[in-house]
C-alpha distance (Angstrom), angle and dihedral (degrees) to the residues before:
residue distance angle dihedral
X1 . . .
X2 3.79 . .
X3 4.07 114.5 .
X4 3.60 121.7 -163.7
X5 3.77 110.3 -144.2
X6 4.19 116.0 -168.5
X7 3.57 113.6 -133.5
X8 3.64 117.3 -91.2
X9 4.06 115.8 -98.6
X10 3.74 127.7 -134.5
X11 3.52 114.6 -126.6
X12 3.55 123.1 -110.5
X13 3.52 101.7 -15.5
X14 3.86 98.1 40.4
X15 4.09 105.0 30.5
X16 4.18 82.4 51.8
X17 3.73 92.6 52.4
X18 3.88 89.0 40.1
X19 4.19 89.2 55.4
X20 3.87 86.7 46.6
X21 3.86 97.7 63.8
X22 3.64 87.6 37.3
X23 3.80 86.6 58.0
X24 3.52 93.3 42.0
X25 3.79 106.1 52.3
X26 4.00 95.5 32.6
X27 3.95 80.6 62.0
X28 3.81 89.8 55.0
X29 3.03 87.8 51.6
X30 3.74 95.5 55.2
X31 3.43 91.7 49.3
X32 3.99 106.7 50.5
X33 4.19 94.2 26.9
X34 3.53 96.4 112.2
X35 4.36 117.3 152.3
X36 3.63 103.8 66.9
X37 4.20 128.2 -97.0
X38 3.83 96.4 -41.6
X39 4.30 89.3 51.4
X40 4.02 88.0 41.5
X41 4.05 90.2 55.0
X42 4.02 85.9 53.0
X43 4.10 91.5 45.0
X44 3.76 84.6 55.7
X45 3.97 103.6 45.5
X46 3.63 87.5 52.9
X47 3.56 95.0 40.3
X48 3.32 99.7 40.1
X49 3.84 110.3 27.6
X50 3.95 108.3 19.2
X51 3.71 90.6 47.4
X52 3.62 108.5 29.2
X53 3.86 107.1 12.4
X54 3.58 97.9 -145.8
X55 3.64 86.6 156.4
X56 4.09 131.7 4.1
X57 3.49 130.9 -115.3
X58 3.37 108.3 -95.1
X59 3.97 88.4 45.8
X60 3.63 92.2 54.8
X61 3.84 90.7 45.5
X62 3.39 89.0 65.0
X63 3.85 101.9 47.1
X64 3.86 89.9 53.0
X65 4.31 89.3 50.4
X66 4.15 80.3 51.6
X67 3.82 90.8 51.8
X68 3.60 95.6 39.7
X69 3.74 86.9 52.2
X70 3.68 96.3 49.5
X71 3.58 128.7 82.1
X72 4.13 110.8 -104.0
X73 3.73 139.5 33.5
X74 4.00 108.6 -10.1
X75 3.73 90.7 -165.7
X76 3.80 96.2 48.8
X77 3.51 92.8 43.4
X78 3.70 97.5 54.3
X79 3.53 96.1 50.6
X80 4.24 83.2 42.2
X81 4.31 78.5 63.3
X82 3.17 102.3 44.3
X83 4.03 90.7 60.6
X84 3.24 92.8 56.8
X85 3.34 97.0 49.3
X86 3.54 103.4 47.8
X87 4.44 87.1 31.1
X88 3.59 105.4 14.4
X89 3.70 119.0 -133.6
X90 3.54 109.5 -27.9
X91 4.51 78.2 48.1
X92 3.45 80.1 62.3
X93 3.42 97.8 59.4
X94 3.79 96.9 43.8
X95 3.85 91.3 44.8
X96 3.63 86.4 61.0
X97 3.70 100.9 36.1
X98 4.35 87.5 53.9
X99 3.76 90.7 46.0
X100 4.18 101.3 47.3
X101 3.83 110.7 29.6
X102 3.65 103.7 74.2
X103 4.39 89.2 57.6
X104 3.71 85.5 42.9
X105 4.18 91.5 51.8
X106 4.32 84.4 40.9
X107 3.40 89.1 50.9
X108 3.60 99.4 43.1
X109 3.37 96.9 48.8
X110 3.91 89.2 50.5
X111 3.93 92.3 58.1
X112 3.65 90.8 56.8
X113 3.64 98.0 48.1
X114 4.07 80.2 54.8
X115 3.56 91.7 56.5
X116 3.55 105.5 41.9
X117 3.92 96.4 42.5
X118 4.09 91.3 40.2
X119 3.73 85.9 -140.5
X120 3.84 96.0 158.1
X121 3.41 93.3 125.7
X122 3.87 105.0 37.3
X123 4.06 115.7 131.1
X124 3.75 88.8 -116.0
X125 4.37 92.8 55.9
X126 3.71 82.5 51.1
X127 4.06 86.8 53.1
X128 3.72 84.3 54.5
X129 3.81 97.5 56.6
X130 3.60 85.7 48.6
X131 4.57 91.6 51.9
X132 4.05 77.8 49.4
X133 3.85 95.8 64.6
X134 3.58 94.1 37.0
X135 3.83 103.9 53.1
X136 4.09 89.9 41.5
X137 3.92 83.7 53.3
X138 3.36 85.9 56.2
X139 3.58 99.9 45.3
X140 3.77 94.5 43.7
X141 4.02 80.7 53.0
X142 3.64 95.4 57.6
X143 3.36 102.7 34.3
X144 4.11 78.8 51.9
X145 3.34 93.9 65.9
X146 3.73 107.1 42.5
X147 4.00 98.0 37.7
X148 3.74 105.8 32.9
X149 3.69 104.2 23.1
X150 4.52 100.8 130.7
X151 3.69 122.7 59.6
X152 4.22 91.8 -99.6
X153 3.91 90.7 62.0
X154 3.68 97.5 35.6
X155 3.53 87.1 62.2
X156 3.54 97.0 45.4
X157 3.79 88.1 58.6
X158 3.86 98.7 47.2
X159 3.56 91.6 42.9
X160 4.39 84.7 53.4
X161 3.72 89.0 46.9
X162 3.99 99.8 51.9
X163 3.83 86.2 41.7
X164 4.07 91.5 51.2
X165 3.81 88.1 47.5
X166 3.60 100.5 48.4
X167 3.91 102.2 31.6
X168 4.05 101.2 48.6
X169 3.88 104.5 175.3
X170 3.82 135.7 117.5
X171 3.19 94.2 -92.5
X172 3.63 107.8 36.2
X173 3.98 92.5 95.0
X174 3.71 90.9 51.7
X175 3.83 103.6 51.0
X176 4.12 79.8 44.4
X177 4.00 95.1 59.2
X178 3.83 94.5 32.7
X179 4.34 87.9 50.2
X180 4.06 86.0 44.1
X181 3.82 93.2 51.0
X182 3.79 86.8 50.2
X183 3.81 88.4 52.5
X184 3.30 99.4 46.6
X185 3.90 89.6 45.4
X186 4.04 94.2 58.4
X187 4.16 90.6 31.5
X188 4.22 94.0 49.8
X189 3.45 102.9 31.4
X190 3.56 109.6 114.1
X191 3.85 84.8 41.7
X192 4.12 113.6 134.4
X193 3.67 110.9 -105.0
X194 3.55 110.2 -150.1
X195 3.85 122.9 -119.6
X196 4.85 101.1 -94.9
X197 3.44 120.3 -163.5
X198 4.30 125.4 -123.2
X199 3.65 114.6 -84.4
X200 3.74 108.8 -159.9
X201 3.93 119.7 -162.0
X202 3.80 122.4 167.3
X203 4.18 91.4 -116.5
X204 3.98 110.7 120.1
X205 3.63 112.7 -146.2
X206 3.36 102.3 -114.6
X207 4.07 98.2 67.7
X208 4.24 80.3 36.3
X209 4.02 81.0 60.3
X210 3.93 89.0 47.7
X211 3.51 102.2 48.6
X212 4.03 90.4 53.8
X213 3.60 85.0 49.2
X214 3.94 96.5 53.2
X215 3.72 83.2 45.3
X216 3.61 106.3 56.4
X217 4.18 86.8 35.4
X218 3.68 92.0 62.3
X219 3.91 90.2 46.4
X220 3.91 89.2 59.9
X221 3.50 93.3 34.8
X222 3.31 122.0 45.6
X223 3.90 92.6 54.4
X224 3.65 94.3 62.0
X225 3.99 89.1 42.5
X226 3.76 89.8 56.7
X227 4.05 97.7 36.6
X228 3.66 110.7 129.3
X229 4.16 95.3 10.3
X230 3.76 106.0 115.9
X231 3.52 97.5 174.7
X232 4.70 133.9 38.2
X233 3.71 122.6 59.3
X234 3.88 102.0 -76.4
X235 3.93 93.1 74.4
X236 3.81 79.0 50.4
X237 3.41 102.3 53.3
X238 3.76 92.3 41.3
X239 3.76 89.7 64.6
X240 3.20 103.5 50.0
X241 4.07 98.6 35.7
X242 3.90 78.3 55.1
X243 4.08 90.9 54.6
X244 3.64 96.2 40.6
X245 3.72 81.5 57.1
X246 3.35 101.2 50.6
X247 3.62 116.9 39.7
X248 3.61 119.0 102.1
X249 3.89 120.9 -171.0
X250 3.58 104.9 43.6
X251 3.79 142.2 -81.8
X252 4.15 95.8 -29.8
X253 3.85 92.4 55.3
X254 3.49 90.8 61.4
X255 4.30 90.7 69.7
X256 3.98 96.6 80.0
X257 3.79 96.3 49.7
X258 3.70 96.9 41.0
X259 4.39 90.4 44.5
X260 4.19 81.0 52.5
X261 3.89 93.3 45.3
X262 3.89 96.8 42.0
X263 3.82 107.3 32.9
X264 3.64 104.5 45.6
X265 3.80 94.2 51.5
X266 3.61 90.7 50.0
X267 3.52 105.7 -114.8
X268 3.32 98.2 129.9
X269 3.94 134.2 3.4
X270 4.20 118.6 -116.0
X271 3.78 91.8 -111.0
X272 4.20 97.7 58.6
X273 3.98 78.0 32.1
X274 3.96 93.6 68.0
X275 4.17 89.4 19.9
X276 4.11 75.1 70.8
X277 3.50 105.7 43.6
X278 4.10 91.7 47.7
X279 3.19 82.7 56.7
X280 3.90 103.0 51.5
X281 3.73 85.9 62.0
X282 3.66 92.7 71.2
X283 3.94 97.2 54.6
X284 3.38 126.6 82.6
X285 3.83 121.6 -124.1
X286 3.98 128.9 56.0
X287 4.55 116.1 -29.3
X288 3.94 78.0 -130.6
X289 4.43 83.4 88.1
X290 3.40 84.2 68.0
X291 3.69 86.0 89.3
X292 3.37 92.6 56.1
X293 3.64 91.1 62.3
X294 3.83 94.7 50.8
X295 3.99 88.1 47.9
X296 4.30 93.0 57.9
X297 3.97 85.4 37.5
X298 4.00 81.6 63.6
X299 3.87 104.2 23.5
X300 3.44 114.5 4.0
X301 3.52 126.3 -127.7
X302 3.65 93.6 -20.4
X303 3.75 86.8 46.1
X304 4.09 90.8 56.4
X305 3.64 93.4 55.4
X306 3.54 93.9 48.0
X307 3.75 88.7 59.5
X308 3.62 99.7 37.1
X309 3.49 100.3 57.2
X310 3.84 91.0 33.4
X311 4.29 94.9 57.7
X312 4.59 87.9 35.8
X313 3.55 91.4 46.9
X314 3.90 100.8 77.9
X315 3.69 83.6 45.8
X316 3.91 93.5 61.2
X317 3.73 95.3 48.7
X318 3.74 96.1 43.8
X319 3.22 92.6 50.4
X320 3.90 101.2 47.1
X321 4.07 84.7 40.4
X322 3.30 97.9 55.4
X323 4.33 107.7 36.5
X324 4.22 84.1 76.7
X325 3.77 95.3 65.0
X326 3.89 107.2 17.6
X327 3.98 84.5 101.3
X328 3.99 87.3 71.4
X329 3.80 101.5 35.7
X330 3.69 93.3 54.1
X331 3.91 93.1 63.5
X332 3.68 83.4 57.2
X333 3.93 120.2 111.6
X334 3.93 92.1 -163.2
X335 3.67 91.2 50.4
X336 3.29 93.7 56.9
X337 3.83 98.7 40.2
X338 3.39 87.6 52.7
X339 3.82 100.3 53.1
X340 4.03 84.1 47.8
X341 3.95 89.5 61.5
X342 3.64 92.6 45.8
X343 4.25 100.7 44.9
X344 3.88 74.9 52.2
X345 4.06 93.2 56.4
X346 3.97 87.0 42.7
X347 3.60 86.2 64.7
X348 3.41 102.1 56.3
X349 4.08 94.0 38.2
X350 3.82 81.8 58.6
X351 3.90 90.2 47.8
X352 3.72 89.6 50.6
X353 3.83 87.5 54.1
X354 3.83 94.8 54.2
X355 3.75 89.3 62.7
X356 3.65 101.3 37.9
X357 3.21 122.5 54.8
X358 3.69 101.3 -2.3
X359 3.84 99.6 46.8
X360 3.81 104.7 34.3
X361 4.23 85.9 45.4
X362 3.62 99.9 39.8
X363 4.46 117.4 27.3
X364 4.13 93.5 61.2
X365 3.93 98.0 146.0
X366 4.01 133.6 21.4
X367 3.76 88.2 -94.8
X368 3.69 90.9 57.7
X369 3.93 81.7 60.5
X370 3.33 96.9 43.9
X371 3.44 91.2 54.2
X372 3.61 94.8 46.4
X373 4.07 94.3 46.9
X374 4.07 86.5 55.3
X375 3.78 97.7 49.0
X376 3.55 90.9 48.3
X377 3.79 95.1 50.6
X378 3.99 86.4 44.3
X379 4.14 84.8 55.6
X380 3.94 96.0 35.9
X381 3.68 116.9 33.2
X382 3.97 92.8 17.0
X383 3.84 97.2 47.6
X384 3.66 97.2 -141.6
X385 3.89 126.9 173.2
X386 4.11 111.1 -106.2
X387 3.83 92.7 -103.2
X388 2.92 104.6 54.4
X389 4.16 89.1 57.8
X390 3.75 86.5 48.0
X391 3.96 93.1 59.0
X392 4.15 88.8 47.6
X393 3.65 87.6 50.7
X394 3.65 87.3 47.1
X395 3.47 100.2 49.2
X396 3.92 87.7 38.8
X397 3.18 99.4 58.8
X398 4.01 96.1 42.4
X399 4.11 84.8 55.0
X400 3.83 89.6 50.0
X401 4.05 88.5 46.9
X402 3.85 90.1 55.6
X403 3.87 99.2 43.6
């Protein structure tokens, strides 16, 4: 079995140069990554392994079937790897720093325009509702077609979506993805697993072990640390820790747990809710930042960190805790039946999503729809880049605010 070993660091002179061209092209990265989790995996191989070969292809094959498998952001998480691969932990870090801060300054700066202006009802926040239903349509139509495309996993998904409709609690979407893993399990399990290659990473077990442990301790115990607070940072965090911890699928996913965290408790209304998330599509970088907006809409700058380290945090420990043993659970037919029953679920959570909030908020009139159907066709059958959607829904939904 082929091994991929990084190539040795010198220390100072060598591991400090070595973090400083990690810093410097993960920041490219975070600047000119525009397309969502599947573009940002395809920024990275040729970033990262065409042009630099700080890892082969088989090797990084297997770190992006890791962070697919994984609960929270794929895109993040790979890039999250690859740091600490090529600059161990503190690589990490800076990997991830490089790759996220310039969507979390964009967005940001984007909630405090919305604030100070008090455009919440401006033609061209409408337009953004409307880039909102058409990119998740999208997304729900790819991920369709690659996760739930026989009659087993189509029904999986439906089944999710009813349930997520009907049954809107807290805990709804995790009972759903822990029953669909189960399902899958039994339905898959005699499934051929095919033959993965080694992943080395310079992570010893032990801290692996200690990471998953921090992770699933703050799960269980930062909810009943922040029970009956309504108001500081640590109800905060605890939402979006718990979301960042949750969502499987990618960056998209993340939109029904986050609308249930955020508008309910009154941090922000629906309208600046979806205003945001419309607006996440046209920044480069991972949809995860979109929390970073919601934090400054509720607490400023302070407020944006809160969130941002709360909803990436779960993605940092995962990932670290998991790299150590993924060699083993990858030969693993129940592993992989179960992730096939839960991508299947994540379809149908998404689907859910598409009708509520994003429809019921943002298609109000047959322009709305008309609107939608040509931004969608601009994304689907037209192939255009994200921005360039988000200015036609812009500019769409300014005309339809002066007619």
């Amino acid at each position: 079995m082929d091994t991929y070993q990084p190539a040795p660091l010198n220390a100072p002179k060598g591991r400090a140069k070595t973090l400083l061209e990690v810093l410097a092209v993960s920041t490219k990265l975070g600047v000119t990554s525009f397309g969502g989790p599947i573009a940002h995996l395809g920024y990275f191989h040729h970033e990262y392994i065409q042009k630099r070969k700080w890892m082969d292809d088989r090797s990084y094959a297997d770190l992006v079937a890791l962070c697919q498998f994984l609960p929270g952001p794929a895109s993040s998480q790979v890039g999250i790897g690859i740091g600490v691969i090529r600059g161990g932990l503190l690589g990490g870090l800076i990997a991830w720093l490089g790759f996220t801060l310039p969507s979390v300054v964009a967005l940001v700066l984007f909630a405090f325009l919305l604030q100070g202006f008090d455009i919440g009802s401006a033609g061209w926040i409408h337009g953004l509702k409307i880039v909102a239903v058409a990119i998740v349509a999208q997304a729900v139509l790819g991920m369709g077609q690659k996760l739930a495309p026989d009659k087993k996993r189509a029904t999986i998904a439906v089944i999710a979506a009813s349930i997520t409709l009907l049954w809107q609690t807290a805990f709804s979407q995790v009972l759903l993805i822990i029953a669909a893993g189960l399902i899958g399990l039994w339905a898959y399990r005699r499934a051929a697993v095919p033959e993965a290659p080694n992943l080395a990473v310079p992570i010893s077990r032990t801290f692996a072990v200690l990471c998953l442990i921090l992770f699933f301790g703050l799960l269980m115990i930062l909810p009943l640390l922040s029970r009956g607070m309504t108001a500081g940072w640590l109800p905060m965090f605890d939402s979006f820790y718990r979301s960042g911890s949750l969502v499987f699928g990618g960056g998209h996913v993340v939109l029904p747990l986050l609308e249930r965290e955020a508008v309910p408790a009154g941090w922000i209304s629906k309208e600046d809710f979806l205003a945001g998330y419309g607006a996440a599509q046209a920044v480069p970088g991972p949809l995860f930042t979109f929390a970073a907006y919601l934090g400054a809409m509720t607490k400023g700058v302070f407020g944006a960190i809160v969130a941002t380290v709360g909803i990436f945090l779960p993605a940092f420990l995962l990932i670290i805790g998991a790299l150590p043993f993924w060699n083993s659970l990858r030969k693993s037919s129940h592993v992989q039946g179960a992730l096939v029953g839960i991508n299947a679920a994540v379809v149908g959570i998404l689907l859910a999503a598409l009708y509520n909030p994003l429809w019921t908020t943002a298609i109000m009139a047959p322009a709305d729809f008309a609107l939608a159907l040509i931004l969608f066709t601009m994304l689907v059958f037209w192939k255009l880049p994200p921005w360039v959607v988000v200015i036609a829904g812009i500019a769409g939904g300014t005309l339809m605010g002066l007619l």
